[in-house]
N, C-alpha and C positions, 0 to 999 in steps of 0.2 A: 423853374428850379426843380428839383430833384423832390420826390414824394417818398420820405426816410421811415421805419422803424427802426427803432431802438429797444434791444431786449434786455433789460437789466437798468434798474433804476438805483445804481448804486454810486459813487462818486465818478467814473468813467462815463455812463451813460449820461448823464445829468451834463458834467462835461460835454459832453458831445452834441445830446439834443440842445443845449443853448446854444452851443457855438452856430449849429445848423439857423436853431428859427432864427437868430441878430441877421444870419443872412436868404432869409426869407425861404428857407425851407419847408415842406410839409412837413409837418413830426409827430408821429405817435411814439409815444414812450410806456413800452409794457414791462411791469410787474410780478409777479406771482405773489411777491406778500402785501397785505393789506400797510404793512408798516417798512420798508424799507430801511435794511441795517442792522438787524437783530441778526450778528455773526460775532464768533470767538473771535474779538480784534479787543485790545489793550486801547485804540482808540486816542496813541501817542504824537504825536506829531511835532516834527521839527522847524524850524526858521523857514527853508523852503516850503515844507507841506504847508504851513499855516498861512503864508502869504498866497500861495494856491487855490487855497481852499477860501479866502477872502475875510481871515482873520486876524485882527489887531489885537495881540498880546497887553495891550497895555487897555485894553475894553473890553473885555473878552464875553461872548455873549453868557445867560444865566447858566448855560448846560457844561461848560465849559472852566478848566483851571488852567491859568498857569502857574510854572513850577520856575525858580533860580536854582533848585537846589537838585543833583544827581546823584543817585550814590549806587556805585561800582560794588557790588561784594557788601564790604564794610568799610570804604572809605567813600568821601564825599567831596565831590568839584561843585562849588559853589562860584555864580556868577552872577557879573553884573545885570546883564538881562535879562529877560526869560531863557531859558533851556529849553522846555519842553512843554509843549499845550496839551494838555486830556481832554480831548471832548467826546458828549454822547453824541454816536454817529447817528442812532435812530432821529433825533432830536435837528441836527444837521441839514441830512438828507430831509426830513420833512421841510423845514423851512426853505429850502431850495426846489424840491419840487412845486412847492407855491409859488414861487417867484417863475417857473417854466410853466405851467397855467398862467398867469397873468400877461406872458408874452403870446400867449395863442398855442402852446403845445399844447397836444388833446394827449392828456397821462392818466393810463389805464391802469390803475392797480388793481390786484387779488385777478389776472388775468394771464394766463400760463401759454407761453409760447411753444406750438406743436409744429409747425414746421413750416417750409419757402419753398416753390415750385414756381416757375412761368413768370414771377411777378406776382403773385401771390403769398401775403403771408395769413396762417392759420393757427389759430387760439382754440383754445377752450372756450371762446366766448364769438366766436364764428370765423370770417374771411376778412380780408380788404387788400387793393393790390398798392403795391409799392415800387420804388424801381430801385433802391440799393435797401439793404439789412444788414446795420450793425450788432452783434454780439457783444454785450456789456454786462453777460449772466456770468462774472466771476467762473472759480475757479473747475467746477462742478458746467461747464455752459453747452447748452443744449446745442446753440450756434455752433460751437466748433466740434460738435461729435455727427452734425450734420456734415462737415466740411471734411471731414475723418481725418480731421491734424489729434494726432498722441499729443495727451497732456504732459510727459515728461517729468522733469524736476517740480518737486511741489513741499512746498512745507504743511508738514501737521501741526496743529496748535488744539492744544487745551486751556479752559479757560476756567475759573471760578466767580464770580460775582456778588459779594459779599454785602450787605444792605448797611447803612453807616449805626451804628448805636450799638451792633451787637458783639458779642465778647470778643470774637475773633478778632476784631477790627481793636484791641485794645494793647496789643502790643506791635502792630506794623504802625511804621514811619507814615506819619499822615505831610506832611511838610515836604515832603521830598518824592521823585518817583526814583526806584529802584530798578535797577537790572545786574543780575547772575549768569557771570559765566561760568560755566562747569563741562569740558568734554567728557569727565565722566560721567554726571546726567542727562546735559544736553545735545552732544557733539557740536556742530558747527554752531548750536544753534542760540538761546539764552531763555533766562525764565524774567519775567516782568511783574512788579510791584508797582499798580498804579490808582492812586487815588481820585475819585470822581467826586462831584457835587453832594451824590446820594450816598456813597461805598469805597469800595475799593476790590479792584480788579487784581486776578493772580491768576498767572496764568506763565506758558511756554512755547516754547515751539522750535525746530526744525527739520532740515530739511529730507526727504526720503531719502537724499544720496549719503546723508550722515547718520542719521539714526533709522532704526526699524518701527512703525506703527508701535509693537507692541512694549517694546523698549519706554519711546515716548511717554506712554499710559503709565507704563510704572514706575518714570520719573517723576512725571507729573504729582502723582500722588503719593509716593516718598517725600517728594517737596516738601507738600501741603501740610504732611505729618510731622515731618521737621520745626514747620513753622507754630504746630499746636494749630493749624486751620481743618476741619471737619468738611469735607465737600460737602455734606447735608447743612452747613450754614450758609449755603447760597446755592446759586442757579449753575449748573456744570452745564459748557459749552463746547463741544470739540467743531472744530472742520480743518477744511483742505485751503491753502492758497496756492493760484499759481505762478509759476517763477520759470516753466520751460517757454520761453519763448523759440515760437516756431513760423514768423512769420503773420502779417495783421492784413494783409489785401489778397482779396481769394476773387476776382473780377468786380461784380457788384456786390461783393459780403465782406464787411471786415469786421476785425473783433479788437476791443480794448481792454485795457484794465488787465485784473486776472486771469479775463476771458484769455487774451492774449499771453499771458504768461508773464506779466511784468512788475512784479513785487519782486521783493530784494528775496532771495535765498535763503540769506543770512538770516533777517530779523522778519521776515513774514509783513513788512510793512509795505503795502500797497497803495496809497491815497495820496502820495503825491504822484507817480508813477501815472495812476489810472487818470486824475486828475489833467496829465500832461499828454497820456494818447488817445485820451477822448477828442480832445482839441485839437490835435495833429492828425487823427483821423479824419475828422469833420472838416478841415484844409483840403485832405486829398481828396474828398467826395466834391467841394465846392469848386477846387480847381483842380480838374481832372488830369492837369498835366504835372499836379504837384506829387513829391516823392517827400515824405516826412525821412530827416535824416536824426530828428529826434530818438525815434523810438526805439530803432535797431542801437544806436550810442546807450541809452538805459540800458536795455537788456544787456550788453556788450560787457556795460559798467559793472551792472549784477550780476552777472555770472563769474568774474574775474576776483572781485572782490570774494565769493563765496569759493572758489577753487584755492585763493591762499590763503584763507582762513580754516580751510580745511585740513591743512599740513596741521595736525597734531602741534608742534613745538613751536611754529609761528603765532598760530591760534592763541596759545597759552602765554607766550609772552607777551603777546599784546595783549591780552586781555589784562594781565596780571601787570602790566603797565599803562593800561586805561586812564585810571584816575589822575595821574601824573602829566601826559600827553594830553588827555583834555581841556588842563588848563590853559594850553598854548591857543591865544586866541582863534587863529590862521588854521592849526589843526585841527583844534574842535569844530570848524565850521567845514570844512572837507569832510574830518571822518562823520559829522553826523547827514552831511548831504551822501553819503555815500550808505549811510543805513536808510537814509529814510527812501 
């Protein structure tokens, strides 16, 4: 079998180096952060993600909430079962990364991938040769700027992280997770109210094709102002996700996840997405004659949804008719499989 690195230990990577060692792969799985997951993510996840990601809503592990209740703006779609799971990803990814130790992956963190020549890949931490390298360093990945594919379409997101007990935290919805659409502050994109075990998360994001970097920033924090929240009462978080997909198999290298451009446009939500082409990656490396028709269908899906939601007057109606349309069983489960 095949002798794999894996550069990025984030939900694609993880994906992928399991899928590999179940079918007796070499696998090294590298790092750069000592903690994987410390990124501007809401950390929301839908029916699909959560089943993906190997969580049962009705046991939800300690890091973790689930939510019944959604609320649009200022109104609220309230259901029977869960809606929507919050979990800390740091918290996630660590217990998963144990569980790929226990199978025989040798997972290097605080270990920074420098580059792939011959069969050889090179760290900051020395050499060792491989015969395929997947890219699973999100949106920012060294793999594909070695590979000189343009990142393309990418969402900005700002983030605030708010600690539970303190003031701010005493007038936001702790029961419910919240989402705002506003094309005047956000364009395509939305700002997210979400409560965790320890806090609560505030935060936005979209996409370069809809708003500008500097736009964003100053939404962001008009937001926050609006809300009576102070960015110095928590931990501000920005980054990049990516959303241009340009293609995942480059001979022996390919890229998942963000690496590859596969989070939704729209909502910046990548974990189911990454989740689904770590594993359809790790197919086409196991059987070489396989063509995942998975991944190019997501990205297809993501992109389509964010070019008609970009129409200014489509946008706004549906959004401004969200909480109504959500209650329909059949379309709440479409439209949030299509955000997530």
């Amino acid at each position: 079998m095949n002798d794999v690195c894996v550069v990025g230990a984030g939900p694609a990577g993880i994906s992928c180096a399991r899928e590999l060692r179940r079918h007796g792969c070499v696998v090294v799985l590298l790092d750069r952060s000592s903690q994987p997951g410390d990124k501007a993510c809401g950390g929301g996840l839908t029916e699909y993600a959560w089943e993906l990601a190997g969580i049962d809503p009705g046991r939800v592990p300690d890091h973790a909430r689930a939510f019944h209740r959604l609320v649009v703006g200022d109104k609220s779609v309230e259901t029977d079962g869960p809606f929507v799971v919050v979990l800390d990803r740091k918290k996630w990814q660590a217990a998963r990364i144990d569980e790929l130790r226990e199978i025989g992956c040798d997972v290097r963190l605080e270990e920074r991938f420098m580059g792939f020549s011959r069969g050889e890949v090179r760290t900051d931490g020395g050499s060792f040769g491989c015969d395929v390298l997947i890219g699973a360093d999100g949106a920012a990945s060294r793999v594909r700027r070695l590979l000189g594919v343009q990142r393309g379409l990418v969402v900005r997101a700002w983030q605030v992280t708010v600690p539970s007990g303190h003031r701010a935290c005493e007038t936001i919805e702790r029961e419910a997770v919240t989402v705002r659409f506003d094309h005047r502050l956000f364009g395509s994109g939305y700002a997210w109210i979400f409560p965790t075990v320890d806090g609560v998360r505030l935060g936005c994001g979209a996409s370069n094709a809809s708003l500008s970097a500097g736009d964003l920033k100053a939404s962001f924090f008009s937001w926050l102002d609006e809300l009576g929240v102070n960015p110095k009462d928590g931990r501000v978080r920005c980054g990049t996700i990516g959303c241009g997909y340009a293609g995942h198999r480059f001979r022996n290298v390919f890229l998942a996840g963000d690496a590859a451009g596969l989070a939704s446009p729209v909502t910046g939500e990548g974990i189911a997405s990454a989740l689904i082409s770590g594993r359809e990656v790790a197919r086409e490396i196991i059987d070489p004659s396989c063509r995942s028709k998975e991944i190019p269908r997501l990205a297809a899906r993501h992109r389509r949804t964010h070019d008609i939601l970009s129409i200014p007057w489509i946008g706004r109606s549906l959004y401004r008719l969200a909480p109504s349309i959500l209650k329909i069983p059949f379309i709440r489960t479409e439209a949030m499989g299509r955000y997530g």
